[in-house]
Backbone bond lengths (Angstrom), bond angles and torsions (degrees), N, CA, C in turn:
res aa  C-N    CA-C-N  psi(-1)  N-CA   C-N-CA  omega(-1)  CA-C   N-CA-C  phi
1 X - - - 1.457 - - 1.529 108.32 -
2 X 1.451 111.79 107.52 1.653 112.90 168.22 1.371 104.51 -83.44
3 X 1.206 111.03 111.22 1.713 125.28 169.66 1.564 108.00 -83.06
4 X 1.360 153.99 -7.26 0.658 147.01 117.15 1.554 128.74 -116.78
5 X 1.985 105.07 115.00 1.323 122.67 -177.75 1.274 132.72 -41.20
6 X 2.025 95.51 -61.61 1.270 107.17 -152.27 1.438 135.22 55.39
7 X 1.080 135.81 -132.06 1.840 123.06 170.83 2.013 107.60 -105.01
8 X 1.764 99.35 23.65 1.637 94.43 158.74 1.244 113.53 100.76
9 X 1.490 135.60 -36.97 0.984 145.15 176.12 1.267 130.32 -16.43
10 X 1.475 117.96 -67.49 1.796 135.20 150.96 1.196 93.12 -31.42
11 X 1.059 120.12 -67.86 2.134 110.69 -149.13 1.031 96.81 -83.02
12 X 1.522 141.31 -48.98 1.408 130.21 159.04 1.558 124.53 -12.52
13 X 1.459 101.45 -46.64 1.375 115.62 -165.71 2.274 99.58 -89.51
14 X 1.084 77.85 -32.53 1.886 79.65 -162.91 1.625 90.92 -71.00
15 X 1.676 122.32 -35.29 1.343 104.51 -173.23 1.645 116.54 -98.36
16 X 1.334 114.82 26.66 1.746 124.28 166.80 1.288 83.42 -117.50
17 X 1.161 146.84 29.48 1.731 130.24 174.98 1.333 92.36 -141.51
18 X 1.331 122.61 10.58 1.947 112.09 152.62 1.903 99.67 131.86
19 X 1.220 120.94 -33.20 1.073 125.32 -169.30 1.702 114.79 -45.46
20 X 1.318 124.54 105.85 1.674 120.85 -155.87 1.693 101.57 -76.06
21 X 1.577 110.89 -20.29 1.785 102.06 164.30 1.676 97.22 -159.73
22 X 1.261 102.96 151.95 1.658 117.52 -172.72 1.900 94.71 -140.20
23 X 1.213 88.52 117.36 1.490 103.13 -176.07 1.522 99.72 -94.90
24 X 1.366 132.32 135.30 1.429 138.19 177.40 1.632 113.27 -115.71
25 X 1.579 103.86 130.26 1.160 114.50 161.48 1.266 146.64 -119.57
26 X 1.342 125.96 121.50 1.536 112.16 -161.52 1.854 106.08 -143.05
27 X 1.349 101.22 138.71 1.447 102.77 169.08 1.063 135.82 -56.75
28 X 1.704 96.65 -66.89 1.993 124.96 -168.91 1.303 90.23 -49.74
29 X 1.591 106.45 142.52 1.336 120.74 160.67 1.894 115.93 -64.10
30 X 1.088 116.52 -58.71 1.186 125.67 174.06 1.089 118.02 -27.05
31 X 1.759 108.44 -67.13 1.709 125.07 173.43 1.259 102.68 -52.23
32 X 1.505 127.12 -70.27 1.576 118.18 -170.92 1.659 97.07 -32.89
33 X 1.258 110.96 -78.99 1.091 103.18 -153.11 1.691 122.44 -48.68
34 X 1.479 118.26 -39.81 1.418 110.79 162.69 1.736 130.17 -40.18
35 X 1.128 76.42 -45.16 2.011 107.45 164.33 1.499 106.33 -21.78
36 X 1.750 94.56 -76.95 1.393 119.59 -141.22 1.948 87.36 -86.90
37 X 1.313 121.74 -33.08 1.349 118.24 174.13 1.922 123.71 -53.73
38 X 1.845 85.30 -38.59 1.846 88.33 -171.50 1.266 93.36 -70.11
39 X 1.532 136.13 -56.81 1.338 135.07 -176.59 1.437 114.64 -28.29
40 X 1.274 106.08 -49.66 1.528 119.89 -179.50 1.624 111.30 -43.10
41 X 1.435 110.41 -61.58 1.118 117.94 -141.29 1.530 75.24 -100.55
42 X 1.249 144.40 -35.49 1.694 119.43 168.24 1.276 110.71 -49.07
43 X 1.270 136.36 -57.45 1.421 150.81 -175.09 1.372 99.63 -30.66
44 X 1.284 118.37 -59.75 1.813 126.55 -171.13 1.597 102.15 -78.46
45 X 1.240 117.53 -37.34 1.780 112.86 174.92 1.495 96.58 -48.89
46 X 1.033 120.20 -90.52 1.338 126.48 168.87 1.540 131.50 -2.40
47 X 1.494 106.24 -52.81 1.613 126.95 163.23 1.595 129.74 -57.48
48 X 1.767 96.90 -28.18 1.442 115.83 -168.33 1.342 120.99 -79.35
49 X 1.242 138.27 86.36 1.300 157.65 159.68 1.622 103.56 -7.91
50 X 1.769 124.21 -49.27 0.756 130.78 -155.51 1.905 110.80 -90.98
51 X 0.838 101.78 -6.44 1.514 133.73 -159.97 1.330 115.16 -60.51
52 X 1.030 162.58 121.70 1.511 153.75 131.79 1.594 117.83 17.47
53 X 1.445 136.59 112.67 1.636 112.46 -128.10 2.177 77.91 -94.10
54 X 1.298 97.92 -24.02 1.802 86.70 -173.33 1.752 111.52 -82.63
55 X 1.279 84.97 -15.92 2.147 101.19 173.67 1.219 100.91 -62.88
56 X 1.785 110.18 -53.90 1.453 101.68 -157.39 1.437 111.33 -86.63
57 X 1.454 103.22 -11.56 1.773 114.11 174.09 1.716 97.95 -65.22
58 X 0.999 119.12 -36.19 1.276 95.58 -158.25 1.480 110.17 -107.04
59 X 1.186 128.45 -27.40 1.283 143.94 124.01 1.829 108.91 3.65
60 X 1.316 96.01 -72.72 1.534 110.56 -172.95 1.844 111.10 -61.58
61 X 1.490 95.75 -12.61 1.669 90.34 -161.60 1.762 97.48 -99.59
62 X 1.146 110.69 -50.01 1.511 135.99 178.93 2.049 87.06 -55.35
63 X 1.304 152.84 -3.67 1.124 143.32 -179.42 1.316 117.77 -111.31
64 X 1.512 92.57 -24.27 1.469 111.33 -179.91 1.699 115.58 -92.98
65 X 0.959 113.77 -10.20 1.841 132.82 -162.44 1.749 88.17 -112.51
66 X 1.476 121.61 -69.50 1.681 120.13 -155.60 1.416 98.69 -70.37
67 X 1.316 125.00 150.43 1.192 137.26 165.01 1.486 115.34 -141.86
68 X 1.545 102.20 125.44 1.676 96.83 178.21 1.764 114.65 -100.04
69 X 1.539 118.08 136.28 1.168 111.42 173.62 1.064 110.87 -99.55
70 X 1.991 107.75 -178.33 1.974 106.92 -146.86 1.589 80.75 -75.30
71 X 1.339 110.28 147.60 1.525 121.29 167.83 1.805 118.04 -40.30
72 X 0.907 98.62 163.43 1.695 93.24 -158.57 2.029 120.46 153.96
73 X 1.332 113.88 110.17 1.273 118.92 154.75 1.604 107.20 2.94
74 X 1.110 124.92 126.49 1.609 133.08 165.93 1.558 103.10 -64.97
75 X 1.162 121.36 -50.13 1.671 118.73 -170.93 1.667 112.07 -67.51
76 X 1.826 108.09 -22.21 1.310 83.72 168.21 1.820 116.85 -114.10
77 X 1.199 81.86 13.85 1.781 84.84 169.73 1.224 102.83 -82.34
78 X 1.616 136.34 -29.68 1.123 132.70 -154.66 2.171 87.45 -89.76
79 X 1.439 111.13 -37.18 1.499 98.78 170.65 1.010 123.05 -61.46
80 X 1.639 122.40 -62.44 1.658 135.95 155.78 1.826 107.59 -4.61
81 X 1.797 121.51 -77.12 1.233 137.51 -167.88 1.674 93.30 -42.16
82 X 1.234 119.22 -72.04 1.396 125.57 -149.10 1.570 112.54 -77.56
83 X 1.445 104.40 -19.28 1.780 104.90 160.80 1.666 128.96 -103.72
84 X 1.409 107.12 -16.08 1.333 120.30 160.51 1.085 130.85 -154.85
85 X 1.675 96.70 91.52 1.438 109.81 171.78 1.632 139.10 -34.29
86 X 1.764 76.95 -68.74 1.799 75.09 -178.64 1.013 110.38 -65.46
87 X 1.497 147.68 6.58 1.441 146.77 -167.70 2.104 99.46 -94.37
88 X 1.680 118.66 -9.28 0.977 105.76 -175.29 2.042 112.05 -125.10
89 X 1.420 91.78 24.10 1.616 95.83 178.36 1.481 124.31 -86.32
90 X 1.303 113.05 162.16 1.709 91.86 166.49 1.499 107.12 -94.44
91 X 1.064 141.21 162.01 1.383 154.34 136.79 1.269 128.58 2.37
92 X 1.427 109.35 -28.49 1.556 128.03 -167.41 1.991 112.51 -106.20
93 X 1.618 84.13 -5.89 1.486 76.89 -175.01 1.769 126.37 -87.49
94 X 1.270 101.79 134.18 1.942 117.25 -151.15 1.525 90.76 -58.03
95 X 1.319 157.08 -31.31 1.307 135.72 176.44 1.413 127.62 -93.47
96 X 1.295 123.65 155.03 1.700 135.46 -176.46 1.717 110.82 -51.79
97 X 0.990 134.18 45.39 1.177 121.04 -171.21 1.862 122.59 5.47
98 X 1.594 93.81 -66.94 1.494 112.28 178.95 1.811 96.94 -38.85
99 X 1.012 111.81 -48.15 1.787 105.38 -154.27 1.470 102.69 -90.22
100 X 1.400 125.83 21.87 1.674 120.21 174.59 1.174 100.11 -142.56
101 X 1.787 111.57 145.61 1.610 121.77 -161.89 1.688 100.74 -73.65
102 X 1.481 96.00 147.73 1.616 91.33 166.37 1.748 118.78 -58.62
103 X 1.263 137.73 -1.52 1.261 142.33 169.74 1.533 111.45 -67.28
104 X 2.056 106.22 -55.07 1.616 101.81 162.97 1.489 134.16 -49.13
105 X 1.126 105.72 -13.56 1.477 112.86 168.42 1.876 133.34 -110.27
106 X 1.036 78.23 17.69 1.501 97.62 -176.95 2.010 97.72 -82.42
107 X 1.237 111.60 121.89 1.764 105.65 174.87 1.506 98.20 -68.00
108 X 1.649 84.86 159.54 1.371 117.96 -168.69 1.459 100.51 -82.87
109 X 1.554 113.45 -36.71 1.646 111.37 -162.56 1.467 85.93 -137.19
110 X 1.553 118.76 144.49 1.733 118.45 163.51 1.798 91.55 -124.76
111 X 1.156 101.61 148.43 1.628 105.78 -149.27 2.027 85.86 -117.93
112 X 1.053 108.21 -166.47 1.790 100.46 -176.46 1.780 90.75 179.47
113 X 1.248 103.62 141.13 1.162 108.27 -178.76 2.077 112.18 -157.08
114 X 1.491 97.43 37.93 1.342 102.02 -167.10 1.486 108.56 -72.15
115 X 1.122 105.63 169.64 1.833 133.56 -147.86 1.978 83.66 -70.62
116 X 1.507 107.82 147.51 0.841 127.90 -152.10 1.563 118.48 -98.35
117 X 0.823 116.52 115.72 2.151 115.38 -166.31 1.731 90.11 -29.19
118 X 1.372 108.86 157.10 1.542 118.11 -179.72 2.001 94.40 -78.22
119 X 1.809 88.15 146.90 0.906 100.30 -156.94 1.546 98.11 -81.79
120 X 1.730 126.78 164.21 1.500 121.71 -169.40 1.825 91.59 -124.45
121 X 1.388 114.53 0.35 1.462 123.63 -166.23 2.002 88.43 -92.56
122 X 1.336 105.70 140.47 2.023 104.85 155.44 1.693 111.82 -63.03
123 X 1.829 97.68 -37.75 1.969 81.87 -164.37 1.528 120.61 -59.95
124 X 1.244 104.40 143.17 1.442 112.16 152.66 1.106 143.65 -50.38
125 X 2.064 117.15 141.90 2.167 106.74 -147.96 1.617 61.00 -80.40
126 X 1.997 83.54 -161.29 1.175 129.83 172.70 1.684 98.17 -54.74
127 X 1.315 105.99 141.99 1.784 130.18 159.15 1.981 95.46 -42.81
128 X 1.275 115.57 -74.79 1.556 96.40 -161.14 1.700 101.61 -76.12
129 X 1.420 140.96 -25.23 1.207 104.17 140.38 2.181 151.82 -45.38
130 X 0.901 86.03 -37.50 1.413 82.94 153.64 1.509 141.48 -68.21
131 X 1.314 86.43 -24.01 1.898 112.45 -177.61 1.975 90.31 -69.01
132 X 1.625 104.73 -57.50 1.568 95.37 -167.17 1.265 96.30 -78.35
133 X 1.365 146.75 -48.05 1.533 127.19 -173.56 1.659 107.27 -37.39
134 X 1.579 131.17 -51.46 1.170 114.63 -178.36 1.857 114.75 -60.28
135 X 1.210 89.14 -63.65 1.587 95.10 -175.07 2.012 111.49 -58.48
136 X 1.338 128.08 13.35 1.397 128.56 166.12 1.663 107.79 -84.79
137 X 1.588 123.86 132.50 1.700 96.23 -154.69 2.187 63.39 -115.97
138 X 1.641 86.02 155.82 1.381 108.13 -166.45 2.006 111.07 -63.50
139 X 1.234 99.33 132.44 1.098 105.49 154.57 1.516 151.99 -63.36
140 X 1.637 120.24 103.81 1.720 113.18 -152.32 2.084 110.19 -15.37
141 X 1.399 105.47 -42.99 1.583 91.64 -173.85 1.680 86.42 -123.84
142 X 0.735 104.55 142.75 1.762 127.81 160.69 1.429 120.46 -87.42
143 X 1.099 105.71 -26.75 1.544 98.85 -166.95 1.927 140.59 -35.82
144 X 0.818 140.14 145.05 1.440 135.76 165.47 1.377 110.37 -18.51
145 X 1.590 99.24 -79.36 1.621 126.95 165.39 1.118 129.40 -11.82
146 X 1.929 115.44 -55.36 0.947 141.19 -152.84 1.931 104.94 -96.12
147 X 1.411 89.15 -56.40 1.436 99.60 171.24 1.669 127.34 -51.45
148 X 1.114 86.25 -35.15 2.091 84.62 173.81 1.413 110.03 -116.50
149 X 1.208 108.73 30.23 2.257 106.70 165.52 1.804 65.20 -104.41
150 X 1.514 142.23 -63.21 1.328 122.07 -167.03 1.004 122.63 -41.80
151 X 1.445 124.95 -45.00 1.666 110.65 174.19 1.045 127.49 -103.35
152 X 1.255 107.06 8.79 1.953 106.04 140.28 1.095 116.22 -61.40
153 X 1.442 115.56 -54.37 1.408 91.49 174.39 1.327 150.28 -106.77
154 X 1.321 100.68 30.58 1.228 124.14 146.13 1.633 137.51 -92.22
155 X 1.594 101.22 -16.91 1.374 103.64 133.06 1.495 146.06 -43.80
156 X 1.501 88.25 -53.21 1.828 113.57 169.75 1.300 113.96 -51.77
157 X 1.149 115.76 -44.76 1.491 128.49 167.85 1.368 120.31 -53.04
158 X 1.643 90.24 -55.20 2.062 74.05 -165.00 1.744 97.62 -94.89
159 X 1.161 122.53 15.95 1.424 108.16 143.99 1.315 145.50 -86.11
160 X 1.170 98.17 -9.51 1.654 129.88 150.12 1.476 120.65 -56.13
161 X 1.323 95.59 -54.10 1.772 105.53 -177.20 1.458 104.39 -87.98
162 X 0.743 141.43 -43.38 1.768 139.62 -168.62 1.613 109.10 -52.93
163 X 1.191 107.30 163.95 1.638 91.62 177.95 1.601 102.31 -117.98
164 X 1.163 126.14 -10.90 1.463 118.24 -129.35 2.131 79.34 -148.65
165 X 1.283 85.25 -79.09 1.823 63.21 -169.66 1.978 94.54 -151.29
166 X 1.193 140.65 153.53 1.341 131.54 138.55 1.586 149.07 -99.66
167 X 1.350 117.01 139.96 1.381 96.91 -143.14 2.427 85.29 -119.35
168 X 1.243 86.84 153.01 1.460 104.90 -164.68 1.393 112.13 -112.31
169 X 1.201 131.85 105.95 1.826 110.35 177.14 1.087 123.23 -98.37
170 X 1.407 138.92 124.62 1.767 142.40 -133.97 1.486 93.56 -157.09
171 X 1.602 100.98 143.10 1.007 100.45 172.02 2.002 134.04 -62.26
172 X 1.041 134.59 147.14 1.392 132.50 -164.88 1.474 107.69 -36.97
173 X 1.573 116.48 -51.12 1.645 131.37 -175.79 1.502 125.49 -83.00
174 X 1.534 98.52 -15.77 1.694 101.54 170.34 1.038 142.81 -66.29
175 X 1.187 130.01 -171.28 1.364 121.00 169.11 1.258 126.31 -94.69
176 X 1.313 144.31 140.50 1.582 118.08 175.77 1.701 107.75 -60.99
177 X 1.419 84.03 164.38 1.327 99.27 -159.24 1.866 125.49 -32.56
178 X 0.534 149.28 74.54 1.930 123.15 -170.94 1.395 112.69 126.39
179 X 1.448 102.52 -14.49 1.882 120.66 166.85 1.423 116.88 -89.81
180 X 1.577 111.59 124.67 1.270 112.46 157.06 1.227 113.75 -122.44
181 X 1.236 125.93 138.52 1.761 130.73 -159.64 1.443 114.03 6.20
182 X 1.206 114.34 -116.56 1.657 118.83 -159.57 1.995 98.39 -109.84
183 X 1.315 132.57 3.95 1.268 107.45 -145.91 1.921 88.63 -89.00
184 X 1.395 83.50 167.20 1.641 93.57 178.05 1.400 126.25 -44.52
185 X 1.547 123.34 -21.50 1.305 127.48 -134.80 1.625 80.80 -95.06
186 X 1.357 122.40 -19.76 1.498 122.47 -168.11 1.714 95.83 -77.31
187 X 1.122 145.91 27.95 1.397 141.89 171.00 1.020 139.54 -69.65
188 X 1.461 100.23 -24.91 1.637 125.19 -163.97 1.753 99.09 -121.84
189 X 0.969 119.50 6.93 1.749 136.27 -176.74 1.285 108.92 -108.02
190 X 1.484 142.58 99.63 1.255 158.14 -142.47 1.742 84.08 -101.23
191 X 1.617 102.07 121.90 1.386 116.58 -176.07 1.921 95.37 -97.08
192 X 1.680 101.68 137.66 1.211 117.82 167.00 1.997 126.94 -37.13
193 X 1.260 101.49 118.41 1.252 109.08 170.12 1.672 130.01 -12.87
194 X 1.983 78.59 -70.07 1.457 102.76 -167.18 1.076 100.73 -172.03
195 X 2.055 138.04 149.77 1.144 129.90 -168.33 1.608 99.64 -143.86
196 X 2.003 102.51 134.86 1.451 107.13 156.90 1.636 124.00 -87.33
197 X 1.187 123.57 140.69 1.114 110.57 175.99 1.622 102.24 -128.57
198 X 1.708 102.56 160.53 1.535 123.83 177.45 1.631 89.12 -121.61
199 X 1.599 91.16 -169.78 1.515 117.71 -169.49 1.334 115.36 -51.93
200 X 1.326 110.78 -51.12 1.461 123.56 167.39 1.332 121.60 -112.90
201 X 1.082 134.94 -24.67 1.597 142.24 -175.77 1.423 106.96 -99.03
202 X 1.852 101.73 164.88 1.359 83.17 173.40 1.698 96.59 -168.54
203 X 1.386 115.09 111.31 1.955 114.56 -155.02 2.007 99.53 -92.17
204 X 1.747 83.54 124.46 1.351 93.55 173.43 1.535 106.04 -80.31
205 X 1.389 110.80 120.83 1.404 103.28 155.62 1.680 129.67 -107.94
206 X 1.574 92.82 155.32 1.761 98.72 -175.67 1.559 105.33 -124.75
207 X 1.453 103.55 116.44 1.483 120.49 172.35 1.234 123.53 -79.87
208 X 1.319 123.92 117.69 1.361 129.34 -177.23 1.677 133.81 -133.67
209 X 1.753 84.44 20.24 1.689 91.54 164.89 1.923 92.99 -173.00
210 X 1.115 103.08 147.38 1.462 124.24 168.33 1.641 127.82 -66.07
C-alpha cells in the first residue's frame, strides 16, 4: 500500500519488480486525477492488439498489479483499509471479499514517501518533482510543525496496518521520520529497524513480524 502516490512512480516501480498488487493513495485532487488518467491510458496500452508487443506486455501487467483508491487522506484510508475491507477493492479482484477475514487483506508492506524537509542545497529536484510541487494545492497550515506531527501520524497508522514491515523514503542526511537528534520528545517515535541507502536517498525500514 503506497499511502503516499504522488504521480506513481514508487508503485510503478514496486509493481514491475514482482509486487502481485500495489494499492495507491493520494489526496490532491489534481494528482488523483493525473493518477487515475495514466492508469487509464495504461489499461488500453495493454488492451491494444496493435501495440508494441513488449509495450503492451508490460502495459498490460503494470494495469493489472496498480490500483488506485477513492481519493482520500492517507490516515484515514489507512483506518478505512483495516475496518473495511471490502469497502477498498476494485471490482476486478478474483476473490469473494465476503468469504476472507479482514486480516487477509491487510498489506504486507505500507510504503511512505512524504514531501521532503526543505531543501538547504541551490540545485534543482527532479523535472517530475517539480511538476508535483506546483500542482500539490496548499495545505490550511503549512507549517514545519504541522507537517511532521502529520506524518507521525500517519506513520502510527500504517504501522498499525502493515503486517510485515513499513518502509519510509528520506532523504540520505535526515532524520528518520519523527526524530530530531537526541531530545526526549523522540520517545514515543518508534526508531527504524534498519536502513538501505542510495546516492541520495535512503529507506527507513520498520519490522513488524518475523
Amino acid at each position: 500500500l503506497d499511502l503516499t502516490s504522488g504521480l506513481g512512480r514508487d508503485a510503478a516501480i514496486l509493481a514491475a519488480s514482482g509486487a502481485r498488487r500495489v494499492y495507491m493513495a493520494e489526496r490532491d485532487l489534481a494528482v488523483h486525477a493525473l493518477l487515475e488518467d495514466g492508469l487509464r491510458r495504461c489499461r488500453l496500452l495493454g488492451a491494444d492488439d496493435g501495440a508494441d508487443r513488449k509495450e503492451g506486455e508490460r502495459a498490460k501487467m503494470l494495469g493489472g498489479r496498480l490500483v488506485l483508491l477513492e481519493r482520500g487522506d492517507a490516515r484515514m484510508i489507512c483506518q478505512k483499509f483495516a475496518s473495511f475491507p471490502s469497502k477498498m477493492f476494485d471490482k476486478n479482484f478474483e476473490n469473494d471479499v465476503e468469504e476472507v477475514s479482514v486480516g487477509d487483506f491487510l498489506p504486507d508492506v505500507c510504503y511512505l514517501d512524504p514531501m521532503f524537509p526543505p531543501r538547504t542545497k541551490a540545485a534543482a529536484v527532479k523535472k517530475d518533482l517539480q511538476i508535483l510541487h506546483g500542482l500539490l494545492l496548499p495545505t490550511v497550515d503549512d507549517s514545519e510543525s504541522i507537517r511532521v506531527a502529520e506524518e507521525v501520524d500517519l506513520l502510527e497508522e500504517a504501522l498499525k496496518l502493515a503486517r510485515e514491515r513499513v518502509v519510509v523514503k528520506r532523504p540520505i542526511k535526515a532524520e528518520p521520520l519523527g526524530l530530531k537528534g537526541s531530545n526526549e520528545e523522540n520517545n514515543h517515535v518508534r526508531k527504524p529497524s534498519f536502513d538501505v541507502r542510495g546516492s541520495t536517498n535512503r529507506w527507513d525500514v520498520y519490522i513488524l513480524s518475523t
